[in-house]
C-alpha positions as CSV (number, residue, x, y, z in Angstrom):
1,X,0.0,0.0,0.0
2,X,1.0,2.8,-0.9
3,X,-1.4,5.6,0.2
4,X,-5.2,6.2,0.1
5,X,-7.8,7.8,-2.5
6,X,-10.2,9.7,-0.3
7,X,-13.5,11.5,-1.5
8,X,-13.4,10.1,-5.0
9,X,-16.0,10.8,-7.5
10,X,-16.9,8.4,-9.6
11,X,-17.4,9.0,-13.8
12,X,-17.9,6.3,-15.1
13,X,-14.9,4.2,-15.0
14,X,-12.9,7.1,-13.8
15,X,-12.4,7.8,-10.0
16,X,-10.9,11.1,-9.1
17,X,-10.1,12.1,-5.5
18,X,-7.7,13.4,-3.0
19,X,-4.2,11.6,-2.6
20,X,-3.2,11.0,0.7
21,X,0.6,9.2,0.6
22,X,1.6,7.1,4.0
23,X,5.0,9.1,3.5
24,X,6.8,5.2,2.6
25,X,10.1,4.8,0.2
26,X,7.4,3.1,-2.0
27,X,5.0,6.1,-1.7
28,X,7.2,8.4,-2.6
29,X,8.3,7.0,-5.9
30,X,4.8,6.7,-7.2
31,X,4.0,10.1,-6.0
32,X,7.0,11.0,-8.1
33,X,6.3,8.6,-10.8
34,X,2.4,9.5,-11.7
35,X,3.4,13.6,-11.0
36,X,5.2,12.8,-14.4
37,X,2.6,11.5,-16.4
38,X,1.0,13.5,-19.2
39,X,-2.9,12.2,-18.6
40,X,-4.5,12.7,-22.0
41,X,-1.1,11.0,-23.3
42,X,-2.1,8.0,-20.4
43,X,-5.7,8.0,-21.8
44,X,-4.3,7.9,-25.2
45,X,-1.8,4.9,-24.6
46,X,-2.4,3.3,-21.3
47,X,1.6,2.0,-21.4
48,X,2.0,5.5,-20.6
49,X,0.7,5.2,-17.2
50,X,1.2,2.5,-14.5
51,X,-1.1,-0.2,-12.6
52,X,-2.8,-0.3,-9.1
53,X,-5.0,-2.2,-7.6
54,X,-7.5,-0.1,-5.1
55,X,-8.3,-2.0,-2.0
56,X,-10.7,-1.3,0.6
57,X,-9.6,-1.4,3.9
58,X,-12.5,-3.5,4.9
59,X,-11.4,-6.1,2.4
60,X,-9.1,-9.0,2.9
61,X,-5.2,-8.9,1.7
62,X,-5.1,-9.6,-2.2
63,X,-8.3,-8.5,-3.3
64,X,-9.1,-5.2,-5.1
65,X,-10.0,-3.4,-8.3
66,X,-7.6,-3.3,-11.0
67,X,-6.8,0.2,-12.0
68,X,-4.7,2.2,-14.5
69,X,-3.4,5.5,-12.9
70,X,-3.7,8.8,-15.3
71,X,-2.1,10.8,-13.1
72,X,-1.4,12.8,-9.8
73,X,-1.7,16.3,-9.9
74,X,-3.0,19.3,-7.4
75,X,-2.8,16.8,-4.7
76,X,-5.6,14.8,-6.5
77,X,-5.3,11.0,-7.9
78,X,-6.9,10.4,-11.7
79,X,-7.5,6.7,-12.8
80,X,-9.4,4.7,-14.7
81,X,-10.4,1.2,-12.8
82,X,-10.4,-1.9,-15.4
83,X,-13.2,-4.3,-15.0
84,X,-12.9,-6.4,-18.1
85,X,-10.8,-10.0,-17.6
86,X,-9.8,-9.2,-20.9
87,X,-9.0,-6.2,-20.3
88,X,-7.2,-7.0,-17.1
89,X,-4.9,-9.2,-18.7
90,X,-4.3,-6.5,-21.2
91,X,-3.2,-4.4,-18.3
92,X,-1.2,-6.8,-16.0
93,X,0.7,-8.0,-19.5
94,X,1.4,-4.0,-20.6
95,X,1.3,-1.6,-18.1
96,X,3.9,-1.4,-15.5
């Protein structure tokens, strides 16, 4: 884990809310990592961006929703949650 999405509002397969890092090594990097994306270059080609899965902390180790991440910017975290199997392959085999 790396940090939390708070107050996200959902569009569609979109979720957009406020970034909260737990201040980790880990954390850090992929505060510094998504800063750098470009989104509409993300939502263009999803290589672009990079992988997380979102996990409730009500849920058990392991299990989650497969996302792409567009970007972080203004404090706020941008992505795009995959639902698809297909699609989820896609993304595990592709995005890093």
């Amino acid at each position: 884990m790396v940090g939390e999405l708070r107050d996200a509002v959902s569009d569609m397969w979109y979720l957009d809310g406020t970034w909260i890092s737990n201040s980790t090594q880990a954390a850090q990097e992929f505060d510094v990592l998504a800063r750098g994306f470009d989104a509409r270059q993300v939502i263009d080609d999803p290589k672009k961006g990079t992988r997380v899965l979102l996990c409730d902390a009500d849920t058990p180790d392991d299990s989650g929703a497969d996302a792409l991440v567009i970007s972080v910017y203004d404090d706020r975290l941008l992505v795009r949650r995959v639902i698809d199997k297909a699609a989820i392959t896609w993304l595990k085999s592709n995005v890093h």
